[in-house]
N, C-alpha and C positions, 0 to 999 in steps of 0.2 A: 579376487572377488568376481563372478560373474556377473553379469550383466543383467541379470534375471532375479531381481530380491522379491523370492514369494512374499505374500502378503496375507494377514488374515482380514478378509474384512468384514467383522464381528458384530456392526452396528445394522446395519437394512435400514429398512424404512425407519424403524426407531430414531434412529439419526439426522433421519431427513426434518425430523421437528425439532432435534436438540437444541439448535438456534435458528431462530424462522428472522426470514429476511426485513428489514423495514419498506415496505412501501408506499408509496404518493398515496394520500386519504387524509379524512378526515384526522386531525390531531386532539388529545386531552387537552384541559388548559397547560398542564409542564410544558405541549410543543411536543411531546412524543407522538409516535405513529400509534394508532389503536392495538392493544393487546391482540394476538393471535389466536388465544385459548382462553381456557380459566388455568389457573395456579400458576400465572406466567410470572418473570422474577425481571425489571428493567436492567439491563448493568450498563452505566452508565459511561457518556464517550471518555475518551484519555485526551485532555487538555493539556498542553505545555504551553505556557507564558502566554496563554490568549487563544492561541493554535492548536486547533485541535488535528489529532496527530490520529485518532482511531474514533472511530462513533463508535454512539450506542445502539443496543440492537436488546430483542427478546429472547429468553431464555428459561423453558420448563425448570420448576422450582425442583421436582426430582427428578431424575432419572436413574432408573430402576438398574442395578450393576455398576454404576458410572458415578465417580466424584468428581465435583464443580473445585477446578483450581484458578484461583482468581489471576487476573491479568500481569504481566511486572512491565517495570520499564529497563532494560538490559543498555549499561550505556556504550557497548560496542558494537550494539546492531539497533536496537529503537527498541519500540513499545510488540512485548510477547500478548496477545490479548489471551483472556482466560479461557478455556477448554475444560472436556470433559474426558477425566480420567479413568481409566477404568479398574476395578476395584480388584482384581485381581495378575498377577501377571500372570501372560498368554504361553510366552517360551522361555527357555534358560537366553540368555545373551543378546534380548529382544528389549526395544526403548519403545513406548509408545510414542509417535506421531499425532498429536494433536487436527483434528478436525477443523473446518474455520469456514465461515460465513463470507462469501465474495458474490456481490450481484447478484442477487436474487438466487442463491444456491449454495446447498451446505454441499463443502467437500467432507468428504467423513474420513476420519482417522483412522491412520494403518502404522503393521509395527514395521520396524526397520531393526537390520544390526545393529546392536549397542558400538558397537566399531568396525572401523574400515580401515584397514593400513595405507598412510598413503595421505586418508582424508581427514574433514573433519565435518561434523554435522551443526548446520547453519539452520537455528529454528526458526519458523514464519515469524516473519514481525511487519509492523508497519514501519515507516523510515519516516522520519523527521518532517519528511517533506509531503506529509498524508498518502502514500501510496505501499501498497500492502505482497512484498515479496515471502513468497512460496518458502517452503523449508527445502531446502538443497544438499546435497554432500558438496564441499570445496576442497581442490588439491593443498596440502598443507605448503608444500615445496610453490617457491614462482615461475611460471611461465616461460617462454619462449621469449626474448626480447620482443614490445612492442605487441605484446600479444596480451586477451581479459578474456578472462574465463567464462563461460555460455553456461550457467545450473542447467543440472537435470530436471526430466520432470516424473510426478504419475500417470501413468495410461488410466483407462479408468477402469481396467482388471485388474490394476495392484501391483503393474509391471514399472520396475523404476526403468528409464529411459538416461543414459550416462551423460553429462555434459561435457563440452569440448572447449580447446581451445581457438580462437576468432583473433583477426589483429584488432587493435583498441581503435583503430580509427583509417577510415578510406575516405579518401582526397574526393569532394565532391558527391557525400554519400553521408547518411546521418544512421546508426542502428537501430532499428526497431526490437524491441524485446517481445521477448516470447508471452504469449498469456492464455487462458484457458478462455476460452466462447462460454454461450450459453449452453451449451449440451453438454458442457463437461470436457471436451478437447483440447488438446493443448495446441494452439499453433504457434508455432515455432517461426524465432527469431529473423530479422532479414535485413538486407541493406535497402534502402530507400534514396533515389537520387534527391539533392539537395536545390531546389530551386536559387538564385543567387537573392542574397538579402532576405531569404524568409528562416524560420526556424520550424519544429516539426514540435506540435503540442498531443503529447500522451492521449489514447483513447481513454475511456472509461465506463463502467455503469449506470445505465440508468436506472431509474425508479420501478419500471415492471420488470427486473433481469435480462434490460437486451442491454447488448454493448455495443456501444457507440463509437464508430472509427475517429480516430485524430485527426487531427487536419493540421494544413499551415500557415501559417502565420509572419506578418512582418517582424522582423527582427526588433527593429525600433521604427520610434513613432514621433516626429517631433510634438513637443509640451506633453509626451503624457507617458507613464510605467505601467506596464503590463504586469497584474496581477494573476498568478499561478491559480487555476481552478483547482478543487479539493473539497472532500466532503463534508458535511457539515455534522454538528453532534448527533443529528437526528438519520446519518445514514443517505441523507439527497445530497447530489450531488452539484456544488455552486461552479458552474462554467469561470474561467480565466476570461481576464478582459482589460480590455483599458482603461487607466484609470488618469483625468487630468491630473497631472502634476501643479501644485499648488503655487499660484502667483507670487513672486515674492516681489513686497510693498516697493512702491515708488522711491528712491533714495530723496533724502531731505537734500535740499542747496544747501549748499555749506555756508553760515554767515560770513559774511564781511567782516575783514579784521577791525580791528577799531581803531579807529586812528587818536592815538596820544595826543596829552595835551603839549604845548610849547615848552622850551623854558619860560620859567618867568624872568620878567626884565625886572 
C-alpha cells in the first residue's frame, strides 16, 4: 500500500456547517449554546453513568446528498458520535470516513480503502475518559518488544500520513500525543522531560477554537484528589483541579467496660 491514499474531498464549504461548533454565549433555558442557523437539529451529549463521555453540539436538520447516522457506543473503542453519510458511494472498494467536530472546527470526511493488508481501521471515537481520538489504520500483528504504535494522520490535502512504531516509555520523559491546532495541522507526537513529582495534564479546546497547551502539575497533594478536566454536555470545556478530600468524622472513645456485679454472699 503506498503511502499516498488519494482522497475525494466532496464536501467544501457545505461541510464547514454540517456541524457548527458550540461556543461560550448566551444559553436557552435547556443550558444549550444558541442555535447557529434556522432548521438546526440539537443532538444530544453521550452520558455514561453520570459522565459525560461526548457533548452535544449543532446540526443542519438536512443536508442536501448526505444521510444523518446517529452516534453508537462500540465497547472496544468508546462512543462513535453520529456523522454525515453520503448518499451515494464514491468508488468500488472505498468506506466512507466520517467528518467530526473538534475545537471550533469541522474536519470534513474522506474515503479511504475499504482494506489494507496488514491493518485494520480504528473509527474516531471518544474514550471513556472524555477525550476524542482520530480514526487511524493500526498494525494487526504486535510490535517490537517494549514498543506502541504512534496513528497516522490527514494532511489537509487528503494525504494519509503512515504511523510508526515509538518505545511505550523513556525513563525521565512522559509522551505527548500528536493532535491537530487550530488551522487544521497536525503536530506531531514528542517526548517531553518529566519534572520530578509533577505529572503532565492534556491540552485542550477552548470555547472560541484556540487550543490551550497542557501544563504540569503535582502529582499528589496532601488532603485532597485531583479531578480530571473534561467537557461538559454543552461542549466547554471544565478545567481539572483539586478537589479536598472529604474529613472523615472524629472516631467515638470507646466506652468503659462495665464492670460486673459481686457474687452474692
Amino acid at each position: 500500500m503506498k503511502n499516498r491514499l488519494h482522497t475525494a474531498m466532496v464536501l467544501g464549504t457545505v461541510m464547514m456547517i454540517a456541524v457548527l461548533p458550540l461556543m461560550a454565549g448566551a444559553q436557552d433555558e435547556g443550558g444549550r449554546p444558541p442555535a447557529p442557523g434556522q432548521d438546526q437539529v440539537w443532538v444530544e451529549a453521550y452520558v455514561d453513568n453520570g459522565t459525560v463521555v461526548a457533548p452535544g453540539y449543532w446540526r443542519p436538520r438536512i443536508n442536501a446528498g448526505f444521510v444523518w447516522v446517529d452516534g453508537r457506543w462500540d465497547v472496544n473503542i468508546g462512543y462513535i458520535p453520529g456523522f454525515w453519510q453520503p448518499g451515494k458511494k464514491h468508488k468500488k472498494n472505498l468506506v466512507w470516513v466520517p467528518g467530526y467536530w473538534l475545537g471550533g472546527r469541522w474536519y470534513t470526511g474522506q474515503w479511504r480503502p475499504a482494506q489494507r493488508r496488514g491493518f485494520t481501521w480504528i473509527p474516531g471515537h471518544w474514550t471513556g475518559t472524555g477525550h476524542w481520538m482520530p480514526g487511524h489504520w493500526k498494525p494487526t500483528r504486535s510490535g517490537p518488544a517494549g514498543q506502541a504504535w504512534e496513528p497516522g494522520y490527514w494532511t489537509p490535502k487528503g494525504r494519509w500520513v503512515e504511523g510508526y512504531w515509538r518505545p511505550a516509555a523513556k525513563n525521565g520523559y512522559i509522551w505527548i500525543a500528536g493532535y491537530y491546532n487550530p488551522r487544521g495541522l497536525w503536530v506531531k507526537g514528542y517526548w517531553k522531560k518529566a519534572p520530578a513529582g509533577q505529572v503532565w495534564e492534556d491540552g485542550h479546546w477552548g470555547p472560541r477554537g484556540e487550543w490551550v497547551e497542557g501544563h504540569w502539575r503535582l502529582k499528589t497533594k496532601a488532603g485532597a484528589e485531583w479531578i480530571p478536566g473534561r467537557y461538559n454536555r454543552y461542549g466547554n470545556w471544565v478545567p481539572g483541579h483539586w478537589q479536598s478530600e472529604p474529613k472523615k468524622p472524629p472516631r467515638k472513645p470507646r466506652p468503659a467496660p462495665r464492670r460486673g456485679r459481686g457474687p452474692r454472699r
